[in-house]
Wavefront OBJ file of the C-alpha trace (Angstrom):
o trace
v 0.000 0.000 0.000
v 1.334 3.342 -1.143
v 0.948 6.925 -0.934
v 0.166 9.247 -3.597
v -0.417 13.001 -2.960
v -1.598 15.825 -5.005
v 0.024 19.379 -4.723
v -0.230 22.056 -7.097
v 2.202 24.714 -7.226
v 2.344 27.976 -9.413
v 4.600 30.384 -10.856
v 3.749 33.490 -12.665
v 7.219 35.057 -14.102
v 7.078 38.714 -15.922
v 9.067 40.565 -17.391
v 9.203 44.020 -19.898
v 8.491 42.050 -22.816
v 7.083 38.703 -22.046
v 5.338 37.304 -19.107
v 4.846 33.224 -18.330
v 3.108 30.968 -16.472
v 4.545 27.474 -14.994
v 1.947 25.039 -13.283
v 3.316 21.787 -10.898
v 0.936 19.347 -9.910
v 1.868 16.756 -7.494
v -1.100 13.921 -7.391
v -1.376 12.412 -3.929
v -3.253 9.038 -3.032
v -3.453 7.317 0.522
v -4.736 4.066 -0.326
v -3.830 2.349 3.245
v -6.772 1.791 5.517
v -4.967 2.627 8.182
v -4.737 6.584 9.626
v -1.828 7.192 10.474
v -0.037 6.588 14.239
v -1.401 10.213 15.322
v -4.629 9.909 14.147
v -4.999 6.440 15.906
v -4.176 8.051 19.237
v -6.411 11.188 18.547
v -8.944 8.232 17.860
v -8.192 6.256 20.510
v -8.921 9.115 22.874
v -12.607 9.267 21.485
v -12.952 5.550 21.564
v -10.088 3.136 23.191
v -12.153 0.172 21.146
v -12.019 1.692 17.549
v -7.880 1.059 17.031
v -9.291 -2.952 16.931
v -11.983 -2.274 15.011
v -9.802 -0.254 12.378
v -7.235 -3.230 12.455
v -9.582 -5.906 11.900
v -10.703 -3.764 8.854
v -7.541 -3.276 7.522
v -7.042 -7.189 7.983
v -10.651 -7.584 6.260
v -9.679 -5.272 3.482
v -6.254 -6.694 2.934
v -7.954 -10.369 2.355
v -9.952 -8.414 -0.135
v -7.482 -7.049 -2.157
v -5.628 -10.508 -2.244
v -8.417 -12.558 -3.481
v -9.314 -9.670 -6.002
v -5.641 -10.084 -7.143
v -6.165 -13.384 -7.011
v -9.187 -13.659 -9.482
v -7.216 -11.077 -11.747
v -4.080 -12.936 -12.546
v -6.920 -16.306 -12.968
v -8.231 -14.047 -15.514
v -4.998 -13.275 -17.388
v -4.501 -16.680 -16.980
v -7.182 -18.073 -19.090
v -6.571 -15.422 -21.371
v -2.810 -16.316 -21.839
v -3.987 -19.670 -22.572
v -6.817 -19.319 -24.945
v -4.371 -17.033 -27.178
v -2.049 -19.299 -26.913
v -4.775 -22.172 -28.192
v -5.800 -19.871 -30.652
v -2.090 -19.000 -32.135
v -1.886 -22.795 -32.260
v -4.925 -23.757 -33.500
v -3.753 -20.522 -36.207
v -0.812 -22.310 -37.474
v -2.565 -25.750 -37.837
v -4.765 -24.777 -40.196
v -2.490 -22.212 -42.155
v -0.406 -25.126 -41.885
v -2.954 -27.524 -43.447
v -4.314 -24.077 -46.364
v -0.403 -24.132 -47.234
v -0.373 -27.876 -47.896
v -3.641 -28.342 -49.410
v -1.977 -26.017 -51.991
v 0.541 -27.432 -52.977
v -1.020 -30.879 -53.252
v -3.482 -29.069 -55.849
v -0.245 -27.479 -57.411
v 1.289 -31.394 -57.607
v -2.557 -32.302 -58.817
v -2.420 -29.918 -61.651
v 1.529 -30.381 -62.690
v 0.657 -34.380 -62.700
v -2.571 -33.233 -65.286
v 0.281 -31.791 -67.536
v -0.739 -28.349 -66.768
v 2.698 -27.237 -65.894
v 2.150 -23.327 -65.948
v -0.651 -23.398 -63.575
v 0.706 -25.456 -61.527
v 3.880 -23.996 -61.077
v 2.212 -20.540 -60.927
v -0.438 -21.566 -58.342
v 2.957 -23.438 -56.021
v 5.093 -20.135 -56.176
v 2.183 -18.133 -55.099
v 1.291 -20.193 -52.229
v 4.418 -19.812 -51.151
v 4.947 -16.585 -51.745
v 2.011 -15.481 -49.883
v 2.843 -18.468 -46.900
v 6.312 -15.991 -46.395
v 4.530 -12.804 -46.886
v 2.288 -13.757 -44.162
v 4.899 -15.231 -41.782
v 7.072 -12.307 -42.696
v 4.349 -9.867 -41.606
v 3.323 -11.215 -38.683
v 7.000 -11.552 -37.759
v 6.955 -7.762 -37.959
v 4.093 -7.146 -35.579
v 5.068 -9.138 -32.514
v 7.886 -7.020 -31.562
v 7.588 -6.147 -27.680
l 1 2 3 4 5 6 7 8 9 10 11 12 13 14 15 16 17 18 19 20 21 22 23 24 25 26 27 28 29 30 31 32 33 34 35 36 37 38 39 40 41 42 43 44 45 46 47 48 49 50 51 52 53 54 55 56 57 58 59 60 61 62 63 64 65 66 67 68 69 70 71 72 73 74 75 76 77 78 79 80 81 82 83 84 85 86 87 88 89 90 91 92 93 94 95 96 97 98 99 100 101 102 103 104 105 106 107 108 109 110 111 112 113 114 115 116 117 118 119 120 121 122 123 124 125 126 127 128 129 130 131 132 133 134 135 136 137 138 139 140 141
């Protein structure tokens, strides 16, 4: 648990011939449930039970923001995996569209049609490492 805070601070500079304005902003959040050790004593003057009571919140909260952490990485989990199934499950079948190809490119050379054949092979596999090649290109991190 951190703290943030939030400030703002301004300067106004002038001169003869020009005049300027500078703005600092300094963002604070507090997001402990706990006041802090002079506010539990100012508290604990107005009520010696409510330092327990704020602990067993905090301890309450705390379980809270672990099982909430929890059920986020689960999340990023599952979908780590199903990209990864679905990346797989990507190449397979590009896999079997690239083969399929050329067996119809073999097909057609074996019917004597050499030029469509040969045509229909270089373009599958021209396209096969255009496609690689421009995926290639988009995973960098």
């Amino acid at each position: 648990m951190t703290k943030r805070e939030l400030k703002t601070k301004q300067t106004n500079l002038s001169t003869n011939d020009a005049s300027g304005h500078q703005v600092e902003e300094i963002f604070t959040i507090d997001d402990n449930f706990l006041p802090s050790p002079q506010e539990l004593i100012q508290y604990k003057e107005i009520n010696p039970d409510i330092v327990k009571l704020l602990l067993d919140a905090s301890e309450r909260e705390q379980i809270h923001r672990h099982f909430i952490d929890k059920q986020k990485m689960k999340v990023i989990y599952k979908d780590s995996r199903s990209m990864h199934s679905i990346n797989i499950l990507g190449m397979i079948f590009a896999f079997i569209v690239i083969l399929s190809g050329l067996a119809l490119s073999a097909y057609l050379i074996h019917l004597e049609k050499n030029t469509i054949g040969t045509i229909f092979a270089g373009s599958t596999i021209i396209i096969a490492a255009a496609i690689f090649l421009n995926h290639s290109k988009k995973r960098e991190f």
